[in-house]
C-alpha positions as CSV (number, residue, x, y, z in Angstrom):
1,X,45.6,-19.6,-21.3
2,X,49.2,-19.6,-22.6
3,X,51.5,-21.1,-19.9
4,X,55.6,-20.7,-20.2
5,X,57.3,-23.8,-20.0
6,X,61.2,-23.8,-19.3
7,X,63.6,-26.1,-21.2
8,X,67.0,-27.4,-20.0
9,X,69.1,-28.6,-23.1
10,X,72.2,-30.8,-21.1
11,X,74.3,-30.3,-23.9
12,X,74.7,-26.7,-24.3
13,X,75.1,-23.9,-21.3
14,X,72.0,-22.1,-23.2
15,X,68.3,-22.2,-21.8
16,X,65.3,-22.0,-23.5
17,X,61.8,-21.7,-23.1
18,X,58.6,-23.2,-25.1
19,X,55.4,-22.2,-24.7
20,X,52.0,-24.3,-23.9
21,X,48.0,-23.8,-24.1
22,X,45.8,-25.0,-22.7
23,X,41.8,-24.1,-21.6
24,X,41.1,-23.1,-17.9
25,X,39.5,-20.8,-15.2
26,X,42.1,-19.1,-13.3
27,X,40.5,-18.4,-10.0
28,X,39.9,-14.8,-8.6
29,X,39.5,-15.2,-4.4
30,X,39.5,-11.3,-3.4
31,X,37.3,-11.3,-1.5
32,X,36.0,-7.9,-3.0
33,X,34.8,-10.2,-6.1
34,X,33.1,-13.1,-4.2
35,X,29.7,-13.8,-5.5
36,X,27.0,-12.4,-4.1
37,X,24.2,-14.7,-5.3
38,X,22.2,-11.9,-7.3
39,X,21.6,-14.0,-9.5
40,X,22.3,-12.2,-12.9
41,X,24.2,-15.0,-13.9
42,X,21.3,-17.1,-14.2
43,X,18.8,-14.3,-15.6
44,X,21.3,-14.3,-19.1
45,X,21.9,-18.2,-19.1
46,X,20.5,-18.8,-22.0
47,X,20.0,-22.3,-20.8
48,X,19.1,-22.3,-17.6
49,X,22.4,-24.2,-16.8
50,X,23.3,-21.9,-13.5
51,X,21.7,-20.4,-10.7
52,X,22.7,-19.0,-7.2
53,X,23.3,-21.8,-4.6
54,X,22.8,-20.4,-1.1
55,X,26.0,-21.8,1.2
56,X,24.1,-22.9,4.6
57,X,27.3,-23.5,6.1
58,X,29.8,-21.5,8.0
59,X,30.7,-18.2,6.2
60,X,33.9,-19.0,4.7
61,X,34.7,-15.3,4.9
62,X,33.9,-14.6,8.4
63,X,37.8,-14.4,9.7
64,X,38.1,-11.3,7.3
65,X,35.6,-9.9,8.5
66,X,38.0,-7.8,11.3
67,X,40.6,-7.6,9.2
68,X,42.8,-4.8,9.8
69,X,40.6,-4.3,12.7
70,X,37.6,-2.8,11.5
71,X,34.6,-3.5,12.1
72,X,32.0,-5.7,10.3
73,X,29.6,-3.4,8.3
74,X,27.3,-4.3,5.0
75,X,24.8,-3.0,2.8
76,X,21.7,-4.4,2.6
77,X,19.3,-5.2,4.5
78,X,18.8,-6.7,8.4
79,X,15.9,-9.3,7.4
80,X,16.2,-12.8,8.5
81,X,13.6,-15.2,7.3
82,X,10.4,-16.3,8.8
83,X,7.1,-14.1,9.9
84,X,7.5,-10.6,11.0
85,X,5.3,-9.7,14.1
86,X,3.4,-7.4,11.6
87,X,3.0,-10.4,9.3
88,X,1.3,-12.3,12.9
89,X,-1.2,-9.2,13.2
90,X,-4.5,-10.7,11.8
91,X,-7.9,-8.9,11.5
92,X,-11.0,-10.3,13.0
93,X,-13.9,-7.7,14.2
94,X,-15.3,-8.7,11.2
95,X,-18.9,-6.7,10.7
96,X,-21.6,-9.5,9.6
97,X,-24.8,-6.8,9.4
98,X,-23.3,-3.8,7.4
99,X,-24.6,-2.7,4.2
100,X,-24.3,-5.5,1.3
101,X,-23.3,-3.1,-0.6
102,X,-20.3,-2.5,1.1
103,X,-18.0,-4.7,-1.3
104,X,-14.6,-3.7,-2.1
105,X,-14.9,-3.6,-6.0
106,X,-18.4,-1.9,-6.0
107,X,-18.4,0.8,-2.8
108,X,-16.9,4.1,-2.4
109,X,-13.8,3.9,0.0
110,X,-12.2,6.8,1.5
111,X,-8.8,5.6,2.1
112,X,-6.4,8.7,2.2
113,X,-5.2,10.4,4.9
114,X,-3.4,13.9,6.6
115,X,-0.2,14.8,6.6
116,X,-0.2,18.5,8.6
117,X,-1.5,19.3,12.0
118,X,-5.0,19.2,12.6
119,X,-7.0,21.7,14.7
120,X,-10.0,20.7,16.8
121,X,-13.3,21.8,14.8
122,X,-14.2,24.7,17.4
123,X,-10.5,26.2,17.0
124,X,-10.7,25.7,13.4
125,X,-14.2,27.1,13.2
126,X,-12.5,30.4,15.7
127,X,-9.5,31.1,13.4
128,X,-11.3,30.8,9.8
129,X,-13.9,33.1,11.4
130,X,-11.0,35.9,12.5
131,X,-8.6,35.2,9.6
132,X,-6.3,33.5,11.6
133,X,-3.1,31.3,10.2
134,X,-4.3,28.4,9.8
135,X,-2.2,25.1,9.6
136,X,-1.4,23.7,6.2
137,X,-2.8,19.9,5.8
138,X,-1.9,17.7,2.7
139,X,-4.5,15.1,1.7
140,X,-2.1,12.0,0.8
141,X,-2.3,8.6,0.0
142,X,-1.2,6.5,2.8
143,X,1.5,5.0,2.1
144,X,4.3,6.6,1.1
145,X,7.4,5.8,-0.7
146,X,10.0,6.6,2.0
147,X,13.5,8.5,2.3
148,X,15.7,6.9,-0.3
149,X,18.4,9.7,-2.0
150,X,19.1,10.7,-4.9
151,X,22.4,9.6,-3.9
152,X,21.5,6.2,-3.3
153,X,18.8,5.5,-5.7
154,X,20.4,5.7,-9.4
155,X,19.1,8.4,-11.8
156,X,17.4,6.0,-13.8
157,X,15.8,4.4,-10.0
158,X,14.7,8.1,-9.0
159,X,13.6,9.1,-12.5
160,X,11.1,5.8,-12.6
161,X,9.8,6.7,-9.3
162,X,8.8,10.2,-9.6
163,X,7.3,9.3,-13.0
164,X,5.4,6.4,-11.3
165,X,4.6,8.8,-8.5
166,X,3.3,11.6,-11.1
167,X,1.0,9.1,-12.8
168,X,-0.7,7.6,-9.6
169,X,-1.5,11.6,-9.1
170,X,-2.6,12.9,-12.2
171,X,-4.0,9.9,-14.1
172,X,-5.1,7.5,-11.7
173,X,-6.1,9.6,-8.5
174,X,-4.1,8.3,-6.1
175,X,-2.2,10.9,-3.9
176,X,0.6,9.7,-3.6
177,X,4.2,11.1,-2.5
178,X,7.7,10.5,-2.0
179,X,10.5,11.7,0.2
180,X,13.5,12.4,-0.8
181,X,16.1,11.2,1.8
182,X,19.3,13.3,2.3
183,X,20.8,14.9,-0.4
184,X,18.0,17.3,-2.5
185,X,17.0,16.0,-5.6
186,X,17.5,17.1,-9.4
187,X,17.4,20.5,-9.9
188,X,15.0,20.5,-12.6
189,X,12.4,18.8,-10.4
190,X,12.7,22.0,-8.0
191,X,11.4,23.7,-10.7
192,X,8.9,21.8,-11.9
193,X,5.2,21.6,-10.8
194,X,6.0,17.7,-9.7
195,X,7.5,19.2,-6.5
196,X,4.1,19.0,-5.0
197,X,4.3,15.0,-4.8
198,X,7.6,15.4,-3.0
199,X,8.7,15.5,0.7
200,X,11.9,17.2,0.9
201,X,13.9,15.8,3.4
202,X,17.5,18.2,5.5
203,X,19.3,16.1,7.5
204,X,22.5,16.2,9.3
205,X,24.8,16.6,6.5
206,X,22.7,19.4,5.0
207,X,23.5,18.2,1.6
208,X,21.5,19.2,-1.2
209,X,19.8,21.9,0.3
210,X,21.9,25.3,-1.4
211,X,20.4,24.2,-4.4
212,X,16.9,23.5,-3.0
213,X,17.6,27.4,-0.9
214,X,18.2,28.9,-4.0
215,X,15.6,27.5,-6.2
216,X,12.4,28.8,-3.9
217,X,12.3,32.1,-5.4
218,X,11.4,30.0,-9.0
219,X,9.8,27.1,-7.8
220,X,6.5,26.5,-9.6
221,X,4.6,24.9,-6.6
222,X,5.4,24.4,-2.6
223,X,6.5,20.7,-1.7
224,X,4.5,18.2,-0.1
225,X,6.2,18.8,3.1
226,X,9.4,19.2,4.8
227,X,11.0,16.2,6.6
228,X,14.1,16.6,9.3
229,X,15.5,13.6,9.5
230,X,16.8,13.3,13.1
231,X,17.5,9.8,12.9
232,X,16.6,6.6,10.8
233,X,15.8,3.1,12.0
234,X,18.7,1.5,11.1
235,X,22.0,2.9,12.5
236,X,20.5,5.5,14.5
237,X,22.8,7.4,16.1
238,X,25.6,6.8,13.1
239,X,24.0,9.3,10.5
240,X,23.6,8.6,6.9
241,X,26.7,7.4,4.8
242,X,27.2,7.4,0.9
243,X,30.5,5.6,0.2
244,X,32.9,7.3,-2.1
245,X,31.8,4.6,-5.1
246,X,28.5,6.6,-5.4
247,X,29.8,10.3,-5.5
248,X,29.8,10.4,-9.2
249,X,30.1,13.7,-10.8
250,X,26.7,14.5,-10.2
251,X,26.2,13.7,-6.7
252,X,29.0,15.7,-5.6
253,X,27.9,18.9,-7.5
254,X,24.4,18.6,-6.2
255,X,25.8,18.1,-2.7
256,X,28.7,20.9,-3.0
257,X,31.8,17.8,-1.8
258,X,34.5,17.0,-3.9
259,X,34.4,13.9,-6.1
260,X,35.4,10.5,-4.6
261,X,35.0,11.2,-1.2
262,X,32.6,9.2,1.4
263,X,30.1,11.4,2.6
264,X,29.2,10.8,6.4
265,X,25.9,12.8,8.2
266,X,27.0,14.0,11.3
267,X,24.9,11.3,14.0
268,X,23.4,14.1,14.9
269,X,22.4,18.3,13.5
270,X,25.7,20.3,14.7
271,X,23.7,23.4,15.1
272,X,21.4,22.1,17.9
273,X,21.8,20.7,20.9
274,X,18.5,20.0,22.9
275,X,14.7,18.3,21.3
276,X,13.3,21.4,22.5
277,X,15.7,24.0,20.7
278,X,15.2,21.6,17.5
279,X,11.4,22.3,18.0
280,X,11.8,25.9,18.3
281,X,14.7,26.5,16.3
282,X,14.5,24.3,13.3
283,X,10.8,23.5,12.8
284,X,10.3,27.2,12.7
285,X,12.7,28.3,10.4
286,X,11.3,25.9,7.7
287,X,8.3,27.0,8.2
288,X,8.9,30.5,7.7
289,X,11.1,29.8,5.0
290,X,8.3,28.4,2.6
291,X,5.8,31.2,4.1
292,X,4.2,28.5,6.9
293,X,2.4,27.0,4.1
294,X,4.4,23.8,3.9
295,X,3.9,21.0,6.9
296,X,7.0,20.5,8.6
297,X,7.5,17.3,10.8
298,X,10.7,15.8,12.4
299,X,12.1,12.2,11.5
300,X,13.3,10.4,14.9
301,X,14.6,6.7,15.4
302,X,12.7,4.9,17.4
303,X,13.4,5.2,20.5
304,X,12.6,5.4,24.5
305,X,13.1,8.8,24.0
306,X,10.2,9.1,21.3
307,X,7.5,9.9,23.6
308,X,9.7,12.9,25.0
309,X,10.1,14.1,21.9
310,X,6.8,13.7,20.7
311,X,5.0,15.6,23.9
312,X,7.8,18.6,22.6
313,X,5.8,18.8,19.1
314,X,2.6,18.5,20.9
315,X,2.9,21.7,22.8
316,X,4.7,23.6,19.2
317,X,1.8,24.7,17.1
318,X,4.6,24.8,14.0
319,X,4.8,20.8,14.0
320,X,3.1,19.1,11.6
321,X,3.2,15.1,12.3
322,X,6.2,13.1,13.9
323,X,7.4,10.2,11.9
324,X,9.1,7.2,13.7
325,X,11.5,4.9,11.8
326,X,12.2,1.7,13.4
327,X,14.8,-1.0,13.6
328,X,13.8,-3.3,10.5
329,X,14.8,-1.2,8.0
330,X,17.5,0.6,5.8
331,X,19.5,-0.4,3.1
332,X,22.9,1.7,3.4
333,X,26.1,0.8,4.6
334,X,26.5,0.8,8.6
335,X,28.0,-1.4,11.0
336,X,26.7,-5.0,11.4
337,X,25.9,-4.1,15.2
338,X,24.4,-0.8,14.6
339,X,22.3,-2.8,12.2
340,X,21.4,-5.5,14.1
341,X,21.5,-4.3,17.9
342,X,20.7,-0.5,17.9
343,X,17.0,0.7,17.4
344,X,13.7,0.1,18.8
345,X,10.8,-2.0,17.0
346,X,8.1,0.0,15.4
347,X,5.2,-1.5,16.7
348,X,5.7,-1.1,20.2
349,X,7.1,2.8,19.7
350,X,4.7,3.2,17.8
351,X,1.5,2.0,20.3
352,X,3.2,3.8,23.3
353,X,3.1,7.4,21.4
354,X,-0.4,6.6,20.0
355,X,-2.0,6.1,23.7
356,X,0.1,8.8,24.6
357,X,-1.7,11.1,22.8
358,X,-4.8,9.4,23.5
359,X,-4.4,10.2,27.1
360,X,-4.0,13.9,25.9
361,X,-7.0,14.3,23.6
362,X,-4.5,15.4,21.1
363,X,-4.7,11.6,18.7
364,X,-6.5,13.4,16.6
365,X,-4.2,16.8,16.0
366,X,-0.7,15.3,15.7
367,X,-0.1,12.5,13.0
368,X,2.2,9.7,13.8
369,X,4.0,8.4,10.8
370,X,5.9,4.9,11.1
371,X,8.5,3.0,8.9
372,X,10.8,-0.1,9.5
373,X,10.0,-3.1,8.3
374,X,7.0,-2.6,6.2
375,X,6.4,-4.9,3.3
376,X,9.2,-6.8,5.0
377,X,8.1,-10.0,3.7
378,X,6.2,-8.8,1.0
379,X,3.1,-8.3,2.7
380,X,3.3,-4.6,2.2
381,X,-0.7,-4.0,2.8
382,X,-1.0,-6.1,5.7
383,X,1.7,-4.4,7.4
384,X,1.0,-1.0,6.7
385,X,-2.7,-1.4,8.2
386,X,-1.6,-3.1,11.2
387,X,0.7,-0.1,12.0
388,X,-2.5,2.3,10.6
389,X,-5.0,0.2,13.6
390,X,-2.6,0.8,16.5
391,X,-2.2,4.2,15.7
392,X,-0.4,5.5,12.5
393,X,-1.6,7.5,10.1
394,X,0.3,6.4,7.4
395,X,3.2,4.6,6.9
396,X,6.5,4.7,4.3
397,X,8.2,1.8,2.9
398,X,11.4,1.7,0.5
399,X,12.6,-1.7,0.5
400,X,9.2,-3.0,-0.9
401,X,9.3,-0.4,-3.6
402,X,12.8,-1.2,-4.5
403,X,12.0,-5.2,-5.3
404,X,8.5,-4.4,-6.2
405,X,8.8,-1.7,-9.0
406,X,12.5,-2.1,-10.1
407,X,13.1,-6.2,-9.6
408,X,15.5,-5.8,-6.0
409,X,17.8,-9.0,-6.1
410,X,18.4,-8.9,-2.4
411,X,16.4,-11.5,-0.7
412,X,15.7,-11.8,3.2
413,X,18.6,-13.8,2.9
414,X,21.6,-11.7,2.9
415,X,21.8,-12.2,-1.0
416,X,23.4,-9.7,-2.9
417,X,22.7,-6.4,-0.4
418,X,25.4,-4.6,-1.7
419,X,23.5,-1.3,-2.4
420,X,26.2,0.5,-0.5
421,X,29.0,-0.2,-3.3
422,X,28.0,0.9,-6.2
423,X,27.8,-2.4,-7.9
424,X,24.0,-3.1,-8.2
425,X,23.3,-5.6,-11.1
426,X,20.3,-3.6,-11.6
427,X,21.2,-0.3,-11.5
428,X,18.9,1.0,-8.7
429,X,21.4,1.7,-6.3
430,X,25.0,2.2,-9.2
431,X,26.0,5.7,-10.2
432,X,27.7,4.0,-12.6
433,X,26.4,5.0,-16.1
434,X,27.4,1.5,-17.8
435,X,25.0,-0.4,-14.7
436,X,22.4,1.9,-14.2
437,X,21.7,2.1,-18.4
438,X,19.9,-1.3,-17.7
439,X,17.3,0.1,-15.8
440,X,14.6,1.3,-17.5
441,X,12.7,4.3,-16.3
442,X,9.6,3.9,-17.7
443,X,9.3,0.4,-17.0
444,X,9.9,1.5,-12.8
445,X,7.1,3.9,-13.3
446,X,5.1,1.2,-14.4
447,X,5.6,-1.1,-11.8
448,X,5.3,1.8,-9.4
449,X,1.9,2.7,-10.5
450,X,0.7,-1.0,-10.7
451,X,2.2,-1.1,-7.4
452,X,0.3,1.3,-5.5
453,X,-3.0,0.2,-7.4
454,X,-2.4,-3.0,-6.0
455,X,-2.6,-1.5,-2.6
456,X,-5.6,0.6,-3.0
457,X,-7.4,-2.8,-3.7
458,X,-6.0,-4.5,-1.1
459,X,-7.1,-1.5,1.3
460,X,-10.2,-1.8,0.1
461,X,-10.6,-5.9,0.9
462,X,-9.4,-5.3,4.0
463,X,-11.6,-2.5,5.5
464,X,-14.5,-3.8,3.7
465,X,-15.1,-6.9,6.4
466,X,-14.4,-4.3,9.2
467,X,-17.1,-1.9,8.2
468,X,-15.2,0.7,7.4
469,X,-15.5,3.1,4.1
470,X,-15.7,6.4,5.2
471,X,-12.6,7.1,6.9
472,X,-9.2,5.5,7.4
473,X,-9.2,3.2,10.5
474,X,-6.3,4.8,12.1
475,X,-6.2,3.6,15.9
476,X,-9.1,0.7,15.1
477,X,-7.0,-1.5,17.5
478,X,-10.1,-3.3,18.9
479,X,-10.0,-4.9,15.4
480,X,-6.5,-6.6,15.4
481,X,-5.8,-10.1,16.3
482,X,-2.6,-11.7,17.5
483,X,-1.9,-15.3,18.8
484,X,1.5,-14.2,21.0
485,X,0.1,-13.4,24.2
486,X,3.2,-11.0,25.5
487,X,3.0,-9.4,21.9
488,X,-1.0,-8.8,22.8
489,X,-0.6,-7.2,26.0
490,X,2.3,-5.1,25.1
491,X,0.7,-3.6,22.0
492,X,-2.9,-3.5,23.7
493,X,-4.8,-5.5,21.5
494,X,-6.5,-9.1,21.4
495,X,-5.1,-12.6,21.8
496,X,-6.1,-14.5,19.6
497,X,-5.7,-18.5,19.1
């Protein structure tokens, strides 16, 4: 650093100035350009002299926090430490007399599951016979890599998964698929015969979908499904929001906006104003619009309301499944107390629909779908079945695919969580072609596919013990296990200690 150091000379009415140097770190304290502990730092120290030091004291940044008054609101993720109720689930009708045979790296499993309303056998058996529509089912894997956009996820992040996503399919025999969030997807794929791994998701906003409208008349293949996203986990009742640091060139053409700008989803669709309108309205139009051949299902936050909305799709012979999203997850940029405060768990929503149903006869016809807070502590498999035995059948997950497949910094301690800005050391979450250039695609499709083949084993270990290879044991509650007793009694299963 060159410093200027003034000089006086008594003797003459002139000044002058010399010059010193000297080595040292001048100190940056916007708060904008405070460390975020992602540790990048200490991945490139050749040494190992640095690392990330998590501060356990008061948030020296707190009293900015309002500043200007707004309100708190971050990126990331809601997570605090410690065991999930999930993670407490444990599975104990353990069958000693089955088969021998029945061993998870020997025996055929049947572990997929369907996405598409399913009619009782005689009805079925009625409408084949007179050449009656019939519903349209999709034989998935189940779990499912959930709504992230292509807004959010880098190019190089989306690119990796739908390879990963293509491979599991075609090479390894997995069904898997992948929603695509709010916001379409590339063009390209529209056209392509890999649209028939992907969920297309219209939300709110709408964005993304003139492109996806005028691609149907060339698309190679129908999509997995159609998701309308109603409301997400976290935030609900906020809508979606892609900060003006992630509308590159790209995004905004794909979306029709101008560059620059933040792009908020309208909380909620501005063209409908009632559940049962949406049901009639919406569900229908899709359905027509890709000849009633594609399942079409609504996305809702979890929610009281869920049960109302769910004996709506019941009584629609258009809806497909209903997915619930609850309050554990989300990585975009909301509000600290719509994050924290504003949702519903997933387990309980989830058990109240499921014997809901069950006191209809219908658990059978309408799949549930949950998400929020799967994989939450890494224990992706676990969670997931716990969800599928009190009543899913299937469940998605993006936060676990994020640090699984492409190397996620955040941890469940706020560190780093700044997908919302456009700054992701990794380049999932950047639009910024300098970041994102350091993740490579093929290297996320691996992980992706080692991933998910992780999962099927684990699938397999786990319904092995419970005697169960020929279907998926969606609703198998009498086999879970917990040792909270309210826990037990409000999710209907056993209390275990």
């Amino acid at each position: 650093m060159r410093k200027r150091m003034p000089k006086i000379v008594l003797s003459s009415i002139e000044r002058g100035s010399s010059f010193k140097t000297f080595v040292g770190i001048r100190q940056n304290t916007d708060i904008g350009r405070r460390c975020i502990g992602c540790g990048s730092c200490a991945l490139v120290c050749p040494n190992e002299a640095i690392w990330p030091e998590h501060n356990r004291g008061r948030d020296r940044y707190s009293f900015l926090d309002t500043k200007g008054g707004e309100a708190p609101k971050r990126g990331g993720r809601r997570n605090e430490p410690g065991a999930s109720l999930l993670d407490q689930i444990s599975f104990n009708r353990i069958s000693m007399l089955t088969d021998p045979a029945l061993d998870a790296g020997r025996h055929e499993f049947f572990l997929n599951t369907l996405l598409g309303r399913i009619l009782p056998p005689e009805e079925y058996l009625r409408r084949q016979t007179a050449g009656e529509w019939i519903p349209p089912t999709r034989e998935i894997f189940p779990f499912i890599i959930g709504s992230m956009s292509f807004g959010a996820l880098s190019p190089n992040m989306w690119l990796g998964l739908l390879q990963g996503v293509a491979y599991c399919n075609e090479v390894l025999g997995i069904p898997v698929v992948m929603a695509t969030g709010e916001g379409g997807c590339p063009p390209w794929v529209l056209k392509s015969p890999f649209l028939k791994y992907i969920i297309l998701q219209i939300a709110s906003g709408y964005f993304g979908w003139d492109e996806i409208i005028r691609a149907i008349p060339e698309m190679q293949c129908d999509p997995a499904a159609i998701e309308i996203k109603y409301g997400q986990g976290a935030k609900p009742g906020d809508g979606g929001l892609l900060m003006w640091y992630k509308v590159s060139k790209l995004i905004a053409r794909l979306r029709g906006v101008p560059e620059g700008v933040d792009l908020p989803s309208p909380p909620v669709h501005q063209t409908l104003y009632s559940i049962e309108e949406s049901v009639m309205k919406m569900i229908q139009t899709m359905s027509m619009a890709f000849d009633f051949k594609v399942p079409v299902y609504p996305k809702i936050s979890g929610s009281n309301s869920a049960k109302s909305i769910l004996n709506n799709l019941v009584r629609n012979p258009y809806a497909s499944a209903l997915m619930i999203d609850g309050i554990d997850g989300g990585t975009g940029a909301a509000y600290n107390i719509s994050m924290d405060a504003t949702g519903h768990p997933i387990a309980s929503n989830l058990r109240e629909c499921y014997l809901d149903l069950c006191a209809q006869g219908k658990q059978n016809e309408i799949p549930l779908f949950a998400a929020g807070g799967v994989g939450k502590n890494g224990n992706a498999t676990r969670n997931g079945l716990a969800l599928i035995m009190l009543g899913a059948s299937g469940v998605h997950m993006g936060k676990y695919i994020m640090q699984a497949a492409a190397g996620c910094l955040g941890s469940e301690r706020n560190r780093c969580n700044v997908c919302n800005l456009g700054i992701c050391p990794k380049g999932i979450t950047s639009q910024n072609p300098k970041i994102y250039r350091r993740l490579d695609p093929d290297r996320v499709a691996e992980r992706v596919a080692e991933t998910f083949m992780a999962i099927r084993t684990e699938m397999k270990k786990v319904m092995a013990p419970l005697g169960r290879s020929q279907s998926l044991p969606i609703g198998m509650s009498d086999a879970l296990g917990i040792n909270d007793k309210a826990a037990a009694d409000r999710l209907n299963i056993r209390y275990v200690c």
